[in-house]
N, C-alpha and C positions, 0 to 999 in steps of 0.2 A: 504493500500500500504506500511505503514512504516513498518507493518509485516515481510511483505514479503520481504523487503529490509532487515528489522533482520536477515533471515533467508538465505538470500545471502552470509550478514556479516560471519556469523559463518560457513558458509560451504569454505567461503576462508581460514577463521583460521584455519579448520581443516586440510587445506594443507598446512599452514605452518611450522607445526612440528609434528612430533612423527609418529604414524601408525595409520590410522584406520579403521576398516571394513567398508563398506556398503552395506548391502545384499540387494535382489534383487527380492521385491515382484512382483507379477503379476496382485492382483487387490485391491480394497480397504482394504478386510478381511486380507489377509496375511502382507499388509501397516499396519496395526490399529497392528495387532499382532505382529509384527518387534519390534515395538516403544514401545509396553508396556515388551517388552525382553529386552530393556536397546539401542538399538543401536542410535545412534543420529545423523545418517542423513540415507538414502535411496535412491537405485537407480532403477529406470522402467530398465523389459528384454522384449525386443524385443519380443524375442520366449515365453515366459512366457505367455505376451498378446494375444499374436497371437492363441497360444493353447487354452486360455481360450475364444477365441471369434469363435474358430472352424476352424481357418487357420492353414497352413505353418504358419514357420517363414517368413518375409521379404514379406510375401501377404497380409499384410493390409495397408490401404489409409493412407495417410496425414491426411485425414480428422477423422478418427477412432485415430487416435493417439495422436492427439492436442485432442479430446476430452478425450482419455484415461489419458492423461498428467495431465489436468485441473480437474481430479475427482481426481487424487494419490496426487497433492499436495494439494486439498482443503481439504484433508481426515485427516493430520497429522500434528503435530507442529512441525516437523524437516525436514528440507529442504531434497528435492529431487531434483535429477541427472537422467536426461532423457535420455533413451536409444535412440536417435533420426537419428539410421540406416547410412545410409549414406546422410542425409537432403531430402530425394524422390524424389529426382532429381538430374541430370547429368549436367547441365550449373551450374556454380557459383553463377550467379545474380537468379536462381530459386531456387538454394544452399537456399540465401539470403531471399530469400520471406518465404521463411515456417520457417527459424529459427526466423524469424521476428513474426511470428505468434506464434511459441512456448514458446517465451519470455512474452508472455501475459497469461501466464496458470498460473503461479504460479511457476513456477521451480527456481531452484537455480544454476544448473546446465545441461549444454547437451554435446554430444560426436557425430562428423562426422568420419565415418569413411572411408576407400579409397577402399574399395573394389566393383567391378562389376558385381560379380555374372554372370560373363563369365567365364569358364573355360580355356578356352583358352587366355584369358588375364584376370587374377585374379585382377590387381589391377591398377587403372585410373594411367596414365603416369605419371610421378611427378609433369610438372608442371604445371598440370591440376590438378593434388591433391592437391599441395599449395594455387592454386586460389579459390578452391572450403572452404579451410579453411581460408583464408584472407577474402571469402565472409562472411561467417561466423562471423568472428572476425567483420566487416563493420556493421553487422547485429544488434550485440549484442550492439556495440559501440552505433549505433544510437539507439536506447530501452532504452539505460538510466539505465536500471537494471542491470548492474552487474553479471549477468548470467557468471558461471561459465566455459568456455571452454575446452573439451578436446578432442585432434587431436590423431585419430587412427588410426595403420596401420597394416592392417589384411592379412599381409602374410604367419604367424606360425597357421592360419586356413585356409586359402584361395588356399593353395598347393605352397606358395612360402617361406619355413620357412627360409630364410636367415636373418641371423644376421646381417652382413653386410649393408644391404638395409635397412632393418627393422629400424635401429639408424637413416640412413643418413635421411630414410623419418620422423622419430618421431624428427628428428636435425631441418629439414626443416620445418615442423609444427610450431614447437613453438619459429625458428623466423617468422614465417607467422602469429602469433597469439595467438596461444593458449598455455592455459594456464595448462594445466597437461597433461602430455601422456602416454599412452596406446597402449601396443599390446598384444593383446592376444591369448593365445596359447603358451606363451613361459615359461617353465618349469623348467629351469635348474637356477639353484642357480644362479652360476654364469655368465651366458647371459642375466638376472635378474639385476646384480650389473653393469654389461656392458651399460644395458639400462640407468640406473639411471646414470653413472656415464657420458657419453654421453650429457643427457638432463641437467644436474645440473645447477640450483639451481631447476630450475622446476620438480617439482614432477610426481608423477612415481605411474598410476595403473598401479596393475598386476592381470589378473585371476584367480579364485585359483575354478576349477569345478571337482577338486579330492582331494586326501589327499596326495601331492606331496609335501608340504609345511605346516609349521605350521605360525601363527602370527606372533610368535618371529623370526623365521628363516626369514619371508622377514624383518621385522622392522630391524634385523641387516643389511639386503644387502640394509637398506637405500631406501626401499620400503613405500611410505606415505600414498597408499589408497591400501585397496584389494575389490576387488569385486566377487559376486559369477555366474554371468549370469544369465542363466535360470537353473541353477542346481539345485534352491529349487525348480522350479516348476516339474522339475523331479523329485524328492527325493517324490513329493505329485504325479506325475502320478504313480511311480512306485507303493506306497501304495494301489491309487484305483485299477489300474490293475491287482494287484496279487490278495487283494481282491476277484475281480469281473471275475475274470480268473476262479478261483477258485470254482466259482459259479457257473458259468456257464459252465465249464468239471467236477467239481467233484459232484455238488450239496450239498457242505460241505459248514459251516460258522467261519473257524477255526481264518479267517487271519481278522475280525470283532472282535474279543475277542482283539485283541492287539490294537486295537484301542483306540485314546486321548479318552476320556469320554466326552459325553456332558456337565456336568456342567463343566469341567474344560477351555474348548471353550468360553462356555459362561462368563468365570469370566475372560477372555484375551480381553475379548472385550466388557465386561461392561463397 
């Protein structure tokens, strides 16, 4: 357990100053490979999981996810940040029950986010979103662990991309609780600095699932975590599928030659 409280410890440090990535493996093999790449902490993708287990995104259980949570952080010696959707459920106090459950996996950190997956009403009222992250915040308090929190609000994905709204609810968040915020989807340098400057002193992910930005350019706009989604898990479907596209229309094995080599696989995760 003192472990794992270690490994709490350091993932608050690393929101106290400077920038740092956290990419965003999908299952144990791409976790192991992360960490022996130098990065020193990691966060679970929703979609990432989900592909690898044969779903949608946002179609797999509580129950698949607390046990995907509990193999990513027994897998690696740097703390991991839980993609934990919007907690799988719509009440506050059931909010509360599954984050209560994810705090017993190992994690160092999770992320509720405020979207519905209604289209016609993208994202939970506000102050049904604050309750739902105050459960949260109740959740982690009582666990004892230190669990890292952070309040999301997914309108620059979810078709409502206002700035405006986007601050007031990531303002309202983290007086409700939490502890770093995130919206994702929002691209522009400067609605970027706006977020940060909004939330301050509380730190500030931002997505980065293109090449819209580099490292240094969010670390200057005062950006303290980047993360990549499920964009590595694409960057590895794309691989197999041209691949395997390939195969199967042309009966050619061209895009197999550009492939990582097996011994080199093998000494990433020896």
């Amino acid at each position: 357990m003192s472990e794992r409280s270690d490994l709490v410890r350091t993932f608050h440090r690393l929101h106290e100053s400077g920038c740092f990535v956290i990419p965003n493996p999908w299952d144990v093999g791409s976790a192991r490979a992360l960490v022996q790449l130098g990065f020193n902490a990691l966060a679970t993708t929703s979609a990432g999981f989900a592909w690898s287990r044969g779903h949608a995104d946002h179609h797999v259980t509580v129950e698949m996810t607390i046990a995907h949570l509990r193999a990513m952080a027994g897998a690696v010696d740097v703390p991991v940040n839980a993609d934990f959707e919007g907690g799988f459920a719509i009440a506050p106090e059931a909010v509360a029950h599954h984050v209560a459950q994810a705090t017993t996996t190992g994690i160092a950190g999770l992320s509720i986010e405020d979207s519905t997956d209604d289209p016609a009403q993208p994202l939970f009222e506000l102050p049904l979103a604050v309750e739902r992250i105050r459960a949260a915040r109740k959740a982690i308090d009582e666990s004892r662990t230190g669990v890292l929190l952070t309040g999301r609000s997914e309108g620059f994905i979810a078709g409502r991309p206002d700035l405006e709204e986007t601050i007031r609810r990531l303002t309202a968040y983290a007086e409700a609780g939490a502890d770093c915020l995130y919206a994702p989807g929002i691209r522009n340098i400067d609605d970027i600095r706006a977020v940060v400057t909004a939330v301050a002193p509380k730190p500030v992910n931002v997505l980065v699932a293109s090449d819209f930005a580099t490292v240094e350019q969010l670390a200057g706009a005062g950006v303290r975590r980047i993360s990549v989604g499920g964009a590595l898990a694409r960057a590895a479907w794309t691989g197999f599928l041209q691949a395997a596209r390939e195969i199967a229309g042309a009966g050619t094995f061209t895009a197999l030659g550009r492939a990582v080599s097996h011994p080199e696989i093998n000494r990433l995760l020896a």
